[in-house]
C-alpha positions as CSV (number, residue, x, y, z in Angstrom):
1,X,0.0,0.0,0.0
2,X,1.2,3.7,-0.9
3,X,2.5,5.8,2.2
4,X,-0.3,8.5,2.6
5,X,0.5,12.0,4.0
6,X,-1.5,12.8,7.9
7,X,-4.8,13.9,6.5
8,X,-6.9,15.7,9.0
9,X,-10.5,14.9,8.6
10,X,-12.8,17.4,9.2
11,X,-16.2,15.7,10.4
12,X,-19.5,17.2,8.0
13,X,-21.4,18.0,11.2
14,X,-18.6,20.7,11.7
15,X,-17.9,21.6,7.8
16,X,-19.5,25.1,5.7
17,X,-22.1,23.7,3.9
18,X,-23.4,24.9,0.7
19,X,-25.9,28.0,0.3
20,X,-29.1,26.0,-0.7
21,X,-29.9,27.9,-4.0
22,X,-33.7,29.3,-4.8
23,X,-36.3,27.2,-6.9
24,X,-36.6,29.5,-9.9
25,X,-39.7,29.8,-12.1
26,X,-41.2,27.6,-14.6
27,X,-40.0,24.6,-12.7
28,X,-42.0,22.0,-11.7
29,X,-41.4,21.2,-7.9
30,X,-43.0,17.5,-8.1
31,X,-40.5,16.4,-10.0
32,X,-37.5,18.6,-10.7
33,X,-35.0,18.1,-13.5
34,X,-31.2,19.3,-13.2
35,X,-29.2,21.5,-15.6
36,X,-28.2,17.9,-17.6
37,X,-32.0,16.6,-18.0
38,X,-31.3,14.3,-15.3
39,X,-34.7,13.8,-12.7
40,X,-34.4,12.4,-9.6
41,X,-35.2,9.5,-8.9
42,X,-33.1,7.6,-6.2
43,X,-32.3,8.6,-2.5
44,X,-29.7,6.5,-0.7
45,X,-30.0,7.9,3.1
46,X,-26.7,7.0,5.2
47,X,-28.5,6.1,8.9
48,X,-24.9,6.0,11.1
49,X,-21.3,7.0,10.2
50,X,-19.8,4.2,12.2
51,X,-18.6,0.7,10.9
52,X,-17.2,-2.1,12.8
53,X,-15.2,-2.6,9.5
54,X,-12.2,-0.9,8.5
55,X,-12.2,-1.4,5.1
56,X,-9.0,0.0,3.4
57,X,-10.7,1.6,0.1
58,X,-13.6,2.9,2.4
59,X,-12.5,3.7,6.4
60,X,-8.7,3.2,6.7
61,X,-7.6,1.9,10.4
62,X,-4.9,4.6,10.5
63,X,-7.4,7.3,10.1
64,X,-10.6,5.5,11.6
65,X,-8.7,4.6,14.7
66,X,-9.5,4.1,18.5
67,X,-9.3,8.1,18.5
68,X,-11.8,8.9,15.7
69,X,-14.7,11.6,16.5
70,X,-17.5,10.3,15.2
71,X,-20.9,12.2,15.2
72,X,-22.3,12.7,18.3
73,X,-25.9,11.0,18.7
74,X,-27.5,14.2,18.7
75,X,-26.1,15.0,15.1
76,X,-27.2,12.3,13.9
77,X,-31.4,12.8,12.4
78,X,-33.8,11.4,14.3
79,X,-36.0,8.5,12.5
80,X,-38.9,10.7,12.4
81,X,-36.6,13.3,9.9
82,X,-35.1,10.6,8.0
83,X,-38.6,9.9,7.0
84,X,-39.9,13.3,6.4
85,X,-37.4,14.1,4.1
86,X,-37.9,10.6,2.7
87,X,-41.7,11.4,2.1
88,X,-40.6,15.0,0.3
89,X,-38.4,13.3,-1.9
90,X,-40.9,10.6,-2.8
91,X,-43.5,13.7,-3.8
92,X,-40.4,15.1,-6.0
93,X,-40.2,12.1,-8.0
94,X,-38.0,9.3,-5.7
95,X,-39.2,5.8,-6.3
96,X,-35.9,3.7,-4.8
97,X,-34.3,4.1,-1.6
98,X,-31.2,2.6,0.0
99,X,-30.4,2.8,3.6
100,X,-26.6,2.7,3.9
101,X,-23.8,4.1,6.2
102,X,-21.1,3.4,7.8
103,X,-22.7,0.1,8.4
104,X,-26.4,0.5,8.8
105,X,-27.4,-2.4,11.0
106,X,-25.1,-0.2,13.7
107,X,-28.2,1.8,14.5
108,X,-30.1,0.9,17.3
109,X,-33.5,0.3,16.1
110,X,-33.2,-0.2,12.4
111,X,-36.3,-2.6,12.2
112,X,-38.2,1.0,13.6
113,X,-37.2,3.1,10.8
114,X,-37.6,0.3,8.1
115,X,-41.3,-0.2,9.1
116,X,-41.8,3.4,9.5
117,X,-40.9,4.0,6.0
118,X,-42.5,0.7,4.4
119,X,-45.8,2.0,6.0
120,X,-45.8,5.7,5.2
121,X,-44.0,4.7,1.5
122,X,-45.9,1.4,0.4
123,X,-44.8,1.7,-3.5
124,X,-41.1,2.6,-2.9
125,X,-38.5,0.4,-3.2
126,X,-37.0,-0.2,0.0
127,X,-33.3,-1.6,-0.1
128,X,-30.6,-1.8,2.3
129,X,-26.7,-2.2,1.7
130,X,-24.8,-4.1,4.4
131,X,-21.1,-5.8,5.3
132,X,-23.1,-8.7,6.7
133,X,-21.8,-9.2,10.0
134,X,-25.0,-8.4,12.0
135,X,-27.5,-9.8,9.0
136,X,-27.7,-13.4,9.7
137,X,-29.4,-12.4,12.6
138,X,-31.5,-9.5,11.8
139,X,-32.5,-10.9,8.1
140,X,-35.8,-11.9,9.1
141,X,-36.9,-8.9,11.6
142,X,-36.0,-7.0,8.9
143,X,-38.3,-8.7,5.9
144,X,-40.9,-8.5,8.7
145,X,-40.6,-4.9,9.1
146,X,-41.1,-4.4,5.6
147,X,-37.8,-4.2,3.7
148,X,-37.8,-5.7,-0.1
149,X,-33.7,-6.4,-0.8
150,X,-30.6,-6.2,0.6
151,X,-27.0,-5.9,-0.7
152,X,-24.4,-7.3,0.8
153,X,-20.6,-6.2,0.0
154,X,-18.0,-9.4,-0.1
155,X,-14.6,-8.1,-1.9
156,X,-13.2,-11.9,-1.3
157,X,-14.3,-15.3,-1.1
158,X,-10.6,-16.1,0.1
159,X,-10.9,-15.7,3.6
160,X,-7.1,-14.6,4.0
161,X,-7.7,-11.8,1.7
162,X,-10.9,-10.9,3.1
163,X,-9.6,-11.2,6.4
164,X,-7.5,-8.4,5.4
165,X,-9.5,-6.3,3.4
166,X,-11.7,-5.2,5.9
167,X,-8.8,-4.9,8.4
168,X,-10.5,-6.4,11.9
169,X,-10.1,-9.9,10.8
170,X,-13.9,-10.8,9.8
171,X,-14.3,-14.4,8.9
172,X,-15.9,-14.3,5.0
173,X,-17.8,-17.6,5.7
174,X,-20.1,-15.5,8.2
175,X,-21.3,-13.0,5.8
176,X,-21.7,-16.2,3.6
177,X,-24.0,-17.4,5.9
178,X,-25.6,-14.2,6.7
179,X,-26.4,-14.2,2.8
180,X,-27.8,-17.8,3.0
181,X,-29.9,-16.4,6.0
182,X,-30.9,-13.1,3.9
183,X,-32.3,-15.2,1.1
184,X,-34.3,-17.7,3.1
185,X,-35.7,-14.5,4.8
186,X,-36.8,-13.9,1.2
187,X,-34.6,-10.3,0.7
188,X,-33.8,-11.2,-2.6
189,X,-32.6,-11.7,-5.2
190,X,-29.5,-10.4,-3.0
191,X,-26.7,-8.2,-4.8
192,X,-22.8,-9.0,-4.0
193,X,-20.8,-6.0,-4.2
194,X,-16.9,-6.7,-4.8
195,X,-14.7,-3.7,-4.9
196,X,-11.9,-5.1,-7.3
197,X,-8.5,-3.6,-6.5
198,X,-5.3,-4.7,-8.7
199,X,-3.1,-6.7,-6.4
200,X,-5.0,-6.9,-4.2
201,X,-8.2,-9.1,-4.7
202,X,-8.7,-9.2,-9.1
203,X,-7.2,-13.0,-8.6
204,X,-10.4,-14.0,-6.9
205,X,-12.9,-12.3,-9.8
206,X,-13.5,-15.3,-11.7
207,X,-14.3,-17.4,-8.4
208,X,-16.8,-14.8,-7.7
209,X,-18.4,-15.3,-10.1
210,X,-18.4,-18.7,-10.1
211,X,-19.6,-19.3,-6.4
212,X,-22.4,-17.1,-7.0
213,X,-23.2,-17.9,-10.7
214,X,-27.2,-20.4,-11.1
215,X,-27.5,-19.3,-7.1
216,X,-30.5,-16.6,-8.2
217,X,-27.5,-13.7,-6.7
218,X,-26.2,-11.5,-8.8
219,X,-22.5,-10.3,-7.9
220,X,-21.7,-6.2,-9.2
221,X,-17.9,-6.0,-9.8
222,X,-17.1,-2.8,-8.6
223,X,-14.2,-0.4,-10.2
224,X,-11.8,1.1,-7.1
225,X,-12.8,4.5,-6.5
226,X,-11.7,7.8,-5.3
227,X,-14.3,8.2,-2.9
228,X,-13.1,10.5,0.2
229,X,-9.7,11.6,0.8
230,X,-8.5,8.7,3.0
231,X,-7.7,5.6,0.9
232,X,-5.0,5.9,-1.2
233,X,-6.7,5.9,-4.3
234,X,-3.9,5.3,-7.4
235,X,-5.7,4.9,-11.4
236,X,-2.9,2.3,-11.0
237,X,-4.8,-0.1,-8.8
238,X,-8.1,0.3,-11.1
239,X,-9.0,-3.1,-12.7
240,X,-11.2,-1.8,-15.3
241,X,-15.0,-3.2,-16.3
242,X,-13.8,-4.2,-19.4
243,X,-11.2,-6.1,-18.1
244,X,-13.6,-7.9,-15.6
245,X,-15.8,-8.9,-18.1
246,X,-12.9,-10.1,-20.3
247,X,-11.8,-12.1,-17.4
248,X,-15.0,-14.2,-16.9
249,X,-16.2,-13.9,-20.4
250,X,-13.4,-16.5,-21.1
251,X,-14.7,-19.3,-18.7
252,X,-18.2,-18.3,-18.7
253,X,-19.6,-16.9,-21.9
254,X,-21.1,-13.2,-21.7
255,X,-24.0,-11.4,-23.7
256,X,-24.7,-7.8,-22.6
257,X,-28.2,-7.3,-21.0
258,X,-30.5,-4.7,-21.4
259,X,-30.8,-2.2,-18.3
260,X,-33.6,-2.6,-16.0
261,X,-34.3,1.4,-16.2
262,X,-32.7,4.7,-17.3
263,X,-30.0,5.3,-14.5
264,X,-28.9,2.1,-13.3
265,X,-25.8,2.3,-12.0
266,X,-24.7,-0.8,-12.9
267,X,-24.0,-2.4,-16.8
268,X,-25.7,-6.0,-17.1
269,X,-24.0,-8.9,-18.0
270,X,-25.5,-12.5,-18.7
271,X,-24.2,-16.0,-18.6
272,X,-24.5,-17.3,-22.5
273,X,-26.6,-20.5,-21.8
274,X,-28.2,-19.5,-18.2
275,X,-27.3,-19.1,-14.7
276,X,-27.8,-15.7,-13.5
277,X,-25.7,-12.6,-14.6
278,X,-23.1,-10.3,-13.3
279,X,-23.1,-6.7,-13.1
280,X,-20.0,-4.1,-13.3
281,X,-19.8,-0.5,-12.4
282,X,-17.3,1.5,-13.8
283,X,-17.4,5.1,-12.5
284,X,-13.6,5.3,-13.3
285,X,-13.4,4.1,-16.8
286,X,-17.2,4.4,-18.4
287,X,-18.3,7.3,-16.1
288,X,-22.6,7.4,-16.2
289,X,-22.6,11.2,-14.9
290,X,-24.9,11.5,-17.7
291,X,-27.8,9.5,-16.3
292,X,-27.4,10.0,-12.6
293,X,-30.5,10.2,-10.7
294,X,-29.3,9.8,-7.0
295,X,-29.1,12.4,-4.5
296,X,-27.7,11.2,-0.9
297,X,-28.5,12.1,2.7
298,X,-26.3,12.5,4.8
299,X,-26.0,11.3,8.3
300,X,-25.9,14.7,9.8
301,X,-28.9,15.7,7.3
302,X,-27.0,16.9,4.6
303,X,-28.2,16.7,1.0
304,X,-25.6,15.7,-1.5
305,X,-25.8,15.1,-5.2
306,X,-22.9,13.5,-5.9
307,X,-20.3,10.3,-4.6
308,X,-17.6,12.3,-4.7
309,X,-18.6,15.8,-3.5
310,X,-17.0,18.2,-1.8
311,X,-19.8,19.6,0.5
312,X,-23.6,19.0,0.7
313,X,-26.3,21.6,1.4
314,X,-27.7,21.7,5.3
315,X,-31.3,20.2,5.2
316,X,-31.5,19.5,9.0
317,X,-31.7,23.2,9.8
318,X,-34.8,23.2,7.9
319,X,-36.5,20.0,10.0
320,X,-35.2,21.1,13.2
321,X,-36.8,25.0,12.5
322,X,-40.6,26.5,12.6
323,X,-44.1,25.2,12.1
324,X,-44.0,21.4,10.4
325,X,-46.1,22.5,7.7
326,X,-44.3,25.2,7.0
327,X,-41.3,23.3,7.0
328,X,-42.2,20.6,4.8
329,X,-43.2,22.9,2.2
330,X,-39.2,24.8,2.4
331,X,-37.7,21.3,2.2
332,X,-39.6,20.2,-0.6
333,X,-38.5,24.0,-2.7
334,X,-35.2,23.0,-0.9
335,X,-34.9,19.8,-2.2
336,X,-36.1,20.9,-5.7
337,X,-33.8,24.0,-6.1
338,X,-30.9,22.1,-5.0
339,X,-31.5,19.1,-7.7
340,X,-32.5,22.1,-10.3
341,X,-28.9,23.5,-10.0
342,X,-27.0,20.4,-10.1
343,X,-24.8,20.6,-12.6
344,X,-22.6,17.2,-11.2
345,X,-19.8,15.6,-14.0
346,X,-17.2,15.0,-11.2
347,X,-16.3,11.1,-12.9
348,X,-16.6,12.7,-16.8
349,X,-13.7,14.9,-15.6
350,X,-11.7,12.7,-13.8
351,X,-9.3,11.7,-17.0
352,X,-9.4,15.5,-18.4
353,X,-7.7,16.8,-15.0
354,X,-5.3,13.9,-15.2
355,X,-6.9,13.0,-11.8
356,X,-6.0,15.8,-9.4
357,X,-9.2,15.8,-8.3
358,X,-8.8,12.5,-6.1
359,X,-6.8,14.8,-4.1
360,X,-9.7,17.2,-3.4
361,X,-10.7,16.8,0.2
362,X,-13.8,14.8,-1.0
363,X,-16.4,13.3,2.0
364,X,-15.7,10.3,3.1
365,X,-18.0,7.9,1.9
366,X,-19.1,6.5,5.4
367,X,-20.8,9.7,5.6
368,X,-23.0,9.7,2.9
369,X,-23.1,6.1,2.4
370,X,-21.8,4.0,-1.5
């Protein structure tokens, strides 16, 4: 691994956020479109900025140590805000949304703000993104409370490189149970998210994809990213898509799948013959800036619209200030003007500035979730 410089992280709860612009006329408030044509469409809410990982491409040990200020409790928004804003976003046009974190199933009382929002949203797609650890035992509490699917992130099936991925020496046959466990609960079909890193873990991309491949799972190769400021990010270490799908292509045939709607993150890949398919998402090397539709709330309450921003714009002012009604009504023009303006390119521009933008002091992604 690289030798980093001491980078001093500045937690979002005590950052200058952005001035949260005004909804100009002519624009339709229910569902807002952007300066590219983009609507919105997905809302990935990150519920705790704790993990009891420390994965090295997401929350390094030397930075996330023993001496880490997290957010203090009363930072963090309440339930009832998450799903305020949650039902505002849903009027503006949000169909899909992901609970993520840090790791989610850290927050006391999960199940609560699962069934709150699965009974005041009965149409949106509820989803969750997890490391595993704590799902085996939650899986079926949280079907019950009225979750739909879960994703689970596994960067290894070798448990000595998993081991040491996420960096407190997590068995990977747990979270292989814990995905067993998810699917009997019926929270499928599950996702498998593998964050390829050259050196690293690429050996084991073919055995991903065999392990999982007829199992009714579907495993998302995941390009290395430049997410935060914290883990070393090097183009060097990038295994690109292409190269993933080259890889598995030649011991499992490949034909390319249409997308399951405009936006999807991830490109579709099908076994020739049956068995499933893979997905791959390559943010570094095929950028899809172009049909973003995700905005992401902070844990703090901070609205960002974009992985690899900078600064977000302070909603929780709004919820914690004035009359309810009143309020709701600011968020939503809030909401609206803020996706209005967004003018987000950041992975278009990535090769153009020969990437000196991975050295921006970008959030961490445990903030605003993957």
């Amino acid at each position: 691994m690289p030798i980093r410089e001491p980078i001093n992280i500045v937690p979002i709860a005590t950052s200058r956020s952005l001035r949260i612009p005004i909804l100009t006329g002519g624009v339709d408030a229910r569902a807002p479109v952007d300066t590219r044509g983009r609507r919105l469409r997905d809302l990935r809410i990150s519920v705790t900025d704790r993990c009891n990982f420390r994965c090295t491409y997401c929350m390094p040990k030397e930075v996330f140590d023993a001496n880490y200020d997290f957010l203090p409790h009363a930072e963090l928004l309440t339930f009832e805000e998450i799903v305020r804003v949650a039902k505002i976003s849903h009027e503006l046009g949000v169909e899909k949304i992901r609970l993520t974190g840090g790791e989610p199933l850290l927050r006391r009382g999960i199940e609560r703000l699962i069934e709150m929002l699965a009974t005041s949203l009965p149409g949106v797609d509820l989803t969750l993104t997890t490391n595993g650890s704590a799902l085996k035992a939650k899986a079926q509490s949280l079907k019950d409370a009225g979750l739909k699917r879960v994703t689970v992130s596994l960067d290894s099936l070798d448990d000595a490189t998993f081991r040491a991925m996420n960096d407190v020496d997590f068995p990977v046959a747990k979270v292989l149970d814990a995905i067993d466990a998810a699917a009997a609960a019926g929270l499928g079909p599950i996702k498998i998210n593998m964050v390829v890193k050259r050196g690293v873990n690429d050996h084991q991309i073919v055995d991903m994809a065999r392990h999982f491949k007829g199992s009714g799972h579907i495993v998302r190769f995941i390009e290395f990213m430049d997410v935060g400021a914290t883990n070393g990010w090097r183009m060097d270490d990038v295994i690109a898509s292409a190269e993933v799908v080259r890889r598995i292509g030649v011991e499992f045939p490949l034909v390319v799948a249409d997308a399951n709607y405009q936006g999807e993150v991830a490109e579709r890949w099908r076994y020739v013959g049956g068995g499933g398919e893979i997905g791959v998402i390559s943010s570094v090397t095929q950028a899809f800036c172009a049909t973003c539709t995700r905005a992401r709330l902070s844990t703090d309450g901070q609205i960002f619209t974009c992985l690899f921003a900078e600064k977000g714009f302070d909603i929780k002012s709004l919820l914690r200030n004035g009359d309810k009604k009143g309020a709701d009504s600011m968020i939503r023009d809030a909401l609206a003007a803020i996706w209005q303006h967004r003018a987000d390119g950041y992975s278009e521009i990535r090769t153009a500035r020969s990437h000196d933008e991975a050295k921006a002091r970008k959030v961490e992604m445990s903030f605003i979730g993957g």
